[in-house]
VEXNUBA-806717 format. One record per residue (C-alpha): z, x, y. Coordinates in steps of 0.1 Angstrom, whole numbers, plus 5000, padded with zeros to 4 digits. Example, Ala and Ser with C-alpha at 12.3 -4.5 7.8 and 13.67 -1.06 7.14 Angstrom:
<rs>
507851234955 507151374989 
</rs>
This chain:
<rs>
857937314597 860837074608 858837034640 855936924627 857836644607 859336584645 855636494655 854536334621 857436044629 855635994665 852436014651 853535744630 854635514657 851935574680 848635614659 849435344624 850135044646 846635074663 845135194633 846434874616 845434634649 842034764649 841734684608 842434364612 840234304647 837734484624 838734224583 838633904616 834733994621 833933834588 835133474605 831533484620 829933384588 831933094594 832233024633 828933034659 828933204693 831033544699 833433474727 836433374697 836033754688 838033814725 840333584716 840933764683 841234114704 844333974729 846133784701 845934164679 846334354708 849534154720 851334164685 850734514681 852134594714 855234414711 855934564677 855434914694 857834794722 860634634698 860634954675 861235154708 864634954710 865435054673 865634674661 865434624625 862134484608 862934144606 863634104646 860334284655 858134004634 860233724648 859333874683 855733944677 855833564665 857333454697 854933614718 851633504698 853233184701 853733244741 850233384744 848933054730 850732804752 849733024782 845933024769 845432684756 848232444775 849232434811 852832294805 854132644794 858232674813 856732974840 853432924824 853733114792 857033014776 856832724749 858632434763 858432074745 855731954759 853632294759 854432304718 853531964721 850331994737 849932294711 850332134684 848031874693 845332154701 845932324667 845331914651 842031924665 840932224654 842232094618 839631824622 836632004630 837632264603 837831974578 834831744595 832532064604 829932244591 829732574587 829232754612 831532524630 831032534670 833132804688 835332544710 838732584728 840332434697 838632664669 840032924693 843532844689 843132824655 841833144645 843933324673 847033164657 845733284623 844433584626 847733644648 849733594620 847733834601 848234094624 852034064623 851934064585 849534384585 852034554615 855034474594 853434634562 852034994580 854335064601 857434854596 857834924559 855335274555 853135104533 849735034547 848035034512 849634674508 848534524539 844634584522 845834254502 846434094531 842734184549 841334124520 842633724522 840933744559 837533824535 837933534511 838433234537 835233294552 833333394518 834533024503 833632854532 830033024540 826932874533 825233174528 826633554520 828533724546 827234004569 827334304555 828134464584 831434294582 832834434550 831434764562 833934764596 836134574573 836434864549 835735164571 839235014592 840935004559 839735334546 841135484586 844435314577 844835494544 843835864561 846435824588 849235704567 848436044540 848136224574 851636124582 852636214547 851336564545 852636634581 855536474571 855636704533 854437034554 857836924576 860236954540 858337224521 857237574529 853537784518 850537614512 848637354488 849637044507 846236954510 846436724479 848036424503 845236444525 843136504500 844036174480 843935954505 840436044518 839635994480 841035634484 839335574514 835835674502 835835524471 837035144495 833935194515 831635264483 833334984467 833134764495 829434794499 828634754463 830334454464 829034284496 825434364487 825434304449 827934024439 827133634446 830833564442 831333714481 830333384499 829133044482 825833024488 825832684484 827632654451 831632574448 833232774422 833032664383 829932374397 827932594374 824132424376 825432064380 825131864408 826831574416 830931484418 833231514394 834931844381 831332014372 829831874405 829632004443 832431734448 831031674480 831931394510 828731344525 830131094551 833031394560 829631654564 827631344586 831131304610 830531724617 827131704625 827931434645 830831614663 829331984662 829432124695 825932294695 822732044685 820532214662 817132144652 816532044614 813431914609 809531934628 807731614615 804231534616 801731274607 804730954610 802730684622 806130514632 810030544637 811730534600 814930684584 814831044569 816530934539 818431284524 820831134498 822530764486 825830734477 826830504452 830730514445 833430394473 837230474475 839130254488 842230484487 840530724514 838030464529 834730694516 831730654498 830330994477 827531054455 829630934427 829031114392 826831414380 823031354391 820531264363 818031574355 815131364365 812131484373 810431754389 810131684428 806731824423 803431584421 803531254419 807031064414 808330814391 809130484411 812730374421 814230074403 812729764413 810129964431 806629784411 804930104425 801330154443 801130064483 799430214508 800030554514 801430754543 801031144542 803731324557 804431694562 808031804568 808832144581 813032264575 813332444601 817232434601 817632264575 819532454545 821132204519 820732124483 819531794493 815331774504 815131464527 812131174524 810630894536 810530514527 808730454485 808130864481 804930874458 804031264457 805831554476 803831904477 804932224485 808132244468 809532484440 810632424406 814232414417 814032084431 814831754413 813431364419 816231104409 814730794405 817630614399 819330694432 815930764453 816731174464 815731504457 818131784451 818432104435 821132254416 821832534443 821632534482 818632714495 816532644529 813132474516 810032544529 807732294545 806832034522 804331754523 805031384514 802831084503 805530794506 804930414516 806130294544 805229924545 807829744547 808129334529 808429014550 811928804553 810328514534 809028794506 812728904503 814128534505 812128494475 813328774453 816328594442 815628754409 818628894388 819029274393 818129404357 818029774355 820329794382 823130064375 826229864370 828230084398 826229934422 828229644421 831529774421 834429674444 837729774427 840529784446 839529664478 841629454497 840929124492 840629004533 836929194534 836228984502 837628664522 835628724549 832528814540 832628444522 833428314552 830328524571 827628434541 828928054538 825727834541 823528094532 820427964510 819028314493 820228664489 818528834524 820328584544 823228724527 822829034536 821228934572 824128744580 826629024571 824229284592 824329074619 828529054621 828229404629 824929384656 825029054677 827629164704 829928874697 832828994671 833429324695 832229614678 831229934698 830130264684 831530594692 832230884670 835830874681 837330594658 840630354668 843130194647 846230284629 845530584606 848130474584 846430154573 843730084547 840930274564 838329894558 840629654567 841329844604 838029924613 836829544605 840029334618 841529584644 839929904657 836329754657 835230074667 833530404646 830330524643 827930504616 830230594589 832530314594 829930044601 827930124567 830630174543 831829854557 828829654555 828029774519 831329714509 831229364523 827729324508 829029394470 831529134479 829428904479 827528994444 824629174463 823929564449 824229754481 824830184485 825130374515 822530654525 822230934545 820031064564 818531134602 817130864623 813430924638 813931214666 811831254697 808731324707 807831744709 803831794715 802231714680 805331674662 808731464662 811731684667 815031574642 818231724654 822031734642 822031484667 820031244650 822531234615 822730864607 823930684579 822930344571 823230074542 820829964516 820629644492 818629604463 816229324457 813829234428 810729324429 810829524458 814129784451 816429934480 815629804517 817029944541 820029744572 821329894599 824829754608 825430014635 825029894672 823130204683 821930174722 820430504725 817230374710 817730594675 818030304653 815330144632 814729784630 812829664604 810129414602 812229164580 814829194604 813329194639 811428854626 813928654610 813128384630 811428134597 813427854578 815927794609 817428164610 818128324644 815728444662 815928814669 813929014694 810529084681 809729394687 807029454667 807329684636 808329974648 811129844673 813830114680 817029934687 819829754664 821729604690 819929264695 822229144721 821729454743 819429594765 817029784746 816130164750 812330254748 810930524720 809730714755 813730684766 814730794734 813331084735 814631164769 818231104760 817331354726 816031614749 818731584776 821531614748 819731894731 819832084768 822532004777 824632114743 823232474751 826032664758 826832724798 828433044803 830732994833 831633314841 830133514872 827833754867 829234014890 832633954863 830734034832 828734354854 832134454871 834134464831 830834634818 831434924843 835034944844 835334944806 832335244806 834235464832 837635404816 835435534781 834335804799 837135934818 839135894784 836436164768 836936374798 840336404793 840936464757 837436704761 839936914787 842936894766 840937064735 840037364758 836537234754 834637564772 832537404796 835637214814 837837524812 837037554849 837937194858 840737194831 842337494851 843237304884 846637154883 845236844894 842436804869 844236634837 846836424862 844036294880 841936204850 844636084832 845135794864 841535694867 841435654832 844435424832 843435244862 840135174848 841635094817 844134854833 840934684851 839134674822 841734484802 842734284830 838834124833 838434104798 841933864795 840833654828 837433564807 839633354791 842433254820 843633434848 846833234841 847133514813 845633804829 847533844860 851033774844 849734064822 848234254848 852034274868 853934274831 851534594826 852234764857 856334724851 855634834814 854235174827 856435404836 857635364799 854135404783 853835714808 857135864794 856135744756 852735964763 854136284781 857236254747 853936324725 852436524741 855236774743 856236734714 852636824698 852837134717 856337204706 855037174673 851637374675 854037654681 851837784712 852538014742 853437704761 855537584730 859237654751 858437494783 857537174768 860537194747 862437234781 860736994801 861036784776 865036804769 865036824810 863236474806 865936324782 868836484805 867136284837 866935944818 870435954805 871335974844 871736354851 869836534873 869536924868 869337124902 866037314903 867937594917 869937634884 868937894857 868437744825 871337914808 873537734833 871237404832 872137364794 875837414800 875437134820 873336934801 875736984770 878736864790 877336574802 876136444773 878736534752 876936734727 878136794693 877637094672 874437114659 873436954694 874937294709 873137494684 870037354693 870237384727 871137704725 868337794702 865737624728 867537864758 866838144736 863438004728 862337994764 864038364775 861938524748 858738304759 859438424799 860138814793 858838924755 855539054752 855038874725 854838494739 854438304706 856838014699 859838094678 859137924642 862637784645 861837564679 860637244667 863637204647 865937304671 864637084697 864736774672 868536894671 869436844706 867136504709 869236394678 872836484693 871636314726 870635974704 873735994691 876436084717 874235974744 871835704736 869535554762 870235234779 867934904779 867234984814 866835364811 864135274784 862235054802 862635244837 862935624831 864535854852 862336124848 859435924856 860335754888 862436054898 860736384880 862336714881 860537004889 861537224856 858937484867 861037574895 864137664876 864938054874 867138294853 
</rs>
């Protein structure tokens, strides 16, 4: 009937919007493929909940489409400076500086999306980012379902929320994500053919409507089968290591991973939570975990890469060919490496590798730039090495002055760099007798304390300037990244063959085993010389006591060179002119950094107990009350006291208010309490908006108490428009009244008079079923009153029959 289209429209602006909210809360879960922890999932609930609110508020005002997304925009955007800035104008509107300060957050999030690794850290910054985002979503989804009754399209836009995550992950999404994701969906698409075949029911008479319904539960089914075949059969849902097109290749270039190692070392650097990659045994002293060399260096962008596609090599299975220059044999060191978080398509080693055990036919030896890798990211298991760890003298390497035949060309190449590093790395090596003094004196620009270089992983300098030149004439100041690619740079110079590798310096102590963490990512530089093949220089002034000096370098002391602090073999610093740190106090500063970057949660206990509770009543009392409004027969006792459903109905809400109020203060009670006060003057509207449905669903079910909701309900719109009906009035007088002062038109009349007749037959027929003819008329009357009468801002916001209900029971004939 008419009626029923009367509660199709309110179902529509009630039910689709949280249908659509929870979709997208539900397409945002797939994000944790991508980001650790669980606290940004909160984030991703208020930003959601807050857009979807507004655009329920706005459309209660009757402003057109575009104005409702330009609102729900303004308010994300309000909800972030109160959130993530404390310069907000009355803490939550954007100011300059708060958009500012914004901005600036949103740039560092940029960075640790572009420097991270997946699964980046879940930090203040990622937060911002992904409510911003996922905000966005959510208007984009509103403004599809409900704005322009088409919720079907908005599955293009949940399914873009899917394919971020999938390019970025490592491994394949949870599969419980695209079953939320899709069960959301599917909910989406029943409610909006709900709507319609209410909505169709509304226009046509008889039966057979069922096909709407029908059809869209059709849709929805075949989403969720679809979208379970799809998570749990295809590989192209996620990367699993592999870039789209890279086919089996390895390596840069078009067919290649195209990776930027140095861009993955600056995120495990800058990754909020440590992890631990490797458990290392039988390493008789500290050395570098060597896990790839990069051999190419753009100036443009101040980076070194692999450069080209690897070579197929050899199996990384047995015993190895030698590197280059490497004349083979040496004393042997077995080692046995166990990945224990360590997932990559790179399989790190040790000094001269000889043999490697353990490992599958996947993986690849590449003599030629001294790694293994394998053509597709998988975790490895533990693997042992035979690899030799000796390490020449300085006067062995002054000797091997020998030309670099066999030597890849690339190794030499220097194109385009500016020609100041050239100019002074002359001016560092002038004097120099042999090829390690060379290199020694360049190594020792970067280490003796005297030209002003400090590490930190925060770099300065202008950005805007060749990315070499600043760091070695102006900022002075990177970590390891900067420091090697400048030293190898500066080494090619100067005609030596020099590449850049990657890798983990030696960890700390753990019972029988060394421990390697994120923490310990490292790169470092290495020159070739004949007869002995790539040795490794530090140019990094490490004074945490990570760093690895070796033997050639800690005694360079013969044929008049400086004298360096002998420290033996295996001495642990490479910053001569400071204060070394022990391997004992090494340790302790790895194990202090690994405690403390566990995650603190900072928030009482008796908070997180106190929301648990408050959000289990509020659940609770919820299902009591929709239990008593079904006639459930067990409550029909309760559900008969006059104060049963009022009463739940307010505990629920209180509870509910609590509850949300907790959960928004886990993140600022900046944000909660504005909330908290904005909710209690939003009320009385959302109280009004719920008793409107609720009438008119009983209108529309047609049942014995069909009339008096359609009177208390037309009394309700009489009240808000500023005229208050005497209880002591009949209603046949009441509606004269009502009609007058609200200047009814025609079919308003008719309507009302219909509804009077409506409620007469309801109060003295024996037969007290609705007239079929109610809904309609009552959507008459609410229509003339819209029209000749239409509620005020105020009257909205504040109703009348809220604050100041009638009592319509009262009224006689």
């Amino acid at each position: 009937m008419a009626g029923r289209a009367v509660e199709s429209g309110n179902w529509t602006t009630s039910v689709t919007p949280a249908v659509a909210a929870l979709a997208v809360v539900c397409s945002a879960t797939a994000l944790s493929g991508v980001v650790s922890g669980g606290l940004w999932i909160f984030y991703v609930l208020v930003a959601v909940a807050v857009v979807s609110g507004t655009g329920l508020v706005l459309r209660a005002f009757r402003l057109p489409a575009p104005l409702v997304g330009i609102g729900q925009i303004f308010t994300l955007v309000c909800l972030l400076v109160t959130i993530f800035t404390r310069t907000g104008v009355l803490v939550a509107l954007p100011g300059p500086q708060s958009l500012e300060d914004l901005w600036t957050v949103l740039g560092n999030s940029i960075t640790e999306v572009q420097t991270g690794i997946p699964p980046v850290s879940d930090s203040p910054a990622m937060r911002c980012l992904i409510m911003l985002a996922i905000g966005l979503v959510a208007v984009l989804v509103d403004t599809l379902a409900v704005g322009a009754a088409a919720p079907a399209a908005s599955g293009l836009v949940l399914l873009c929320v899917f394919a971020v995550p999938a390019s970025l992950a490592d491994e394949m999404l949870p599969l419980w994500t695209f079953v939320l994701g899709a069960a959301a969906f599917a909910l989406l698409l029943v409610v909006d053919g709900q709507h319609r075949h209410e909505a169709w029911r509304g226009r046509m008479s008889g039966g057979g409507g069922s096909s709407s319904g029908g059809a869209a539960t059709a849709v929805a089914g075949m989403a969720v089968v679809i979208a379970l075949f799809a998570g749990a059969t295809f590989t192209l849902i996620g990367t699993v290591g592999r870039l789209p097109g890279a086919g089996n290749a390895v390596g840069g270039g078009a067919d290649g991973l195209g990776l930027k190692p140095l861009t993955e070392l600056r995120g495990m650097l800058n990754q909020g939570e440590t992890k631990e990659l490797f458990h290392v045994r039988g390493l008789p002293e500290s050395a570098y975990l060597r896990a790839m060399t990069l051999q190419q260096y753009d100036p443009a962008n101040g980076e070194w890469s692999v450069g080209g596609a690897l070579s197929e090599g050899s199996p990384a299975r047995g015993d190895l060919p030698p590197q280059p220059g490497d004349p083979g044999g040496g004393e042997t060191t077995r080692v046995d490496i166990d990945p224990v978080g360590w997932n990559d398509v790179w399989l790190p080693t040790y000094g001269k590798p000889r043999k490697i055990s353990n490992t599958d036919d996947t993986w690849r030896w590449d003599s030629t730039r001294g790694m293994v890798y394998t053509p597709r990211k998988h975790k490895a298991d533990p693997y042992t090495l035979e690899t030799v760890l000796a390490n020449p003298s300085a006067d062995d390497l002054r000797r091997a002055n020998g030309s670099a035949e066999g030597v890849d060309p690339v190794y030499f190449k220097v194109d385009g760099i500016d020609p100041s590093i050239g100019q002074l790395a002359d001016q560092i090596t002038r004097g120099t007798s042999s090829k390690f003094d060379k290199a020694t004196a360049i190594y020792k620009y970067f280490t003796d304390g005297t030209q002003g270089f400090k590490y930190s992983t925060k770099t300065e300098g202008d950005t805007n300037a060749d990315a070499l030149v600043d760091f070695v004439f102006n900022g002075k100041t990177g970590y390891c990244q900067q420091y090697s690619a400048a030293m190898a740079v500066m080494a090619r110079t100067v005609g030596l063959p020099a590449r850049v590798a990657l890798g983990f310096t030696s960890g700390y102590k753990t019972d029988d085993y060394k421990t390697i963490t994120s923490l310990d990512a490292h790169a470092w530089v290495e020159i070739y010389f004949a007869g002995y093949g790539w040795t490794t220089f530090d140019p990094t002034p490490l004074t945490d006591g990570r760093g690895v000096v070796p033997s050639y370098i800690s005694g360079t002391g013969t044929d008049g060179e400086a004298q360096l602090p002998d420290e033996g073999d295996t001495t642990t610093t490479t910053a001569p002119a400071e204060t070394t740190t022990s391997s004992s106090s090494a340790a302790d500063l790895n194990a202090q950094a690994l405690a403390d970057a566990t995650p603190i949660d900072a928030t009482p206990r008796w908070h997180w107990i106190t929301l648990i509770v408050a959000s289990a009543l509020a659940a609770l009392l919820t299902a009591l009350l929709l239990l008593m409004q079904n006639g459930t027969p067990f409550l029909a006792p309760l559900s008969k006291q006059p104060w049963a459903r009022p009463a739940t109905a307010a505990a629920a809400a209180v509870c509910w208010a609590f509850t949300i109020v907790l959960a928004i203060a886990l993140f600022s009670w900046w944000l909660a309490v504005p909330l908290f006060l904005i909710g209690i003057a939003a009320a009385p509207y959302g109280i009004r908006a719920v008793r409107r449905r609720n009438r008119l669903h009983s209108i529309a079910a047609l049942g014995a108490h069909a009339a008096n909701a359609a009177w208390e309900e037309l009394l309700a719109e009489s009240v808000d428009r500023g005229t208050r009906i005497p209880a002591t009035e009949t209603v046949r007088v009441a509606a004269r009244r009502m009609a007058r002062a609200h200047n009814l038109d025609e079919q308003g009349r008719d309507g009302l008079r219909s509804v009077v007749g409506a409620i007469e037959r309801s109060w003295y027929s024996g037969h007290p079923e609705a007239d079929p003819q109610l809904p309609q008329a009552v959507d008459d009357v609410r229509r003339s009153l819209n029209r000749n009468a239409p509620l005020a801002l105020r009257a909205r916001v504040l109703p009348r029959s809220v604050l100041q209900p009638t009592a319509p029971e009262e009224l006689e004939d």
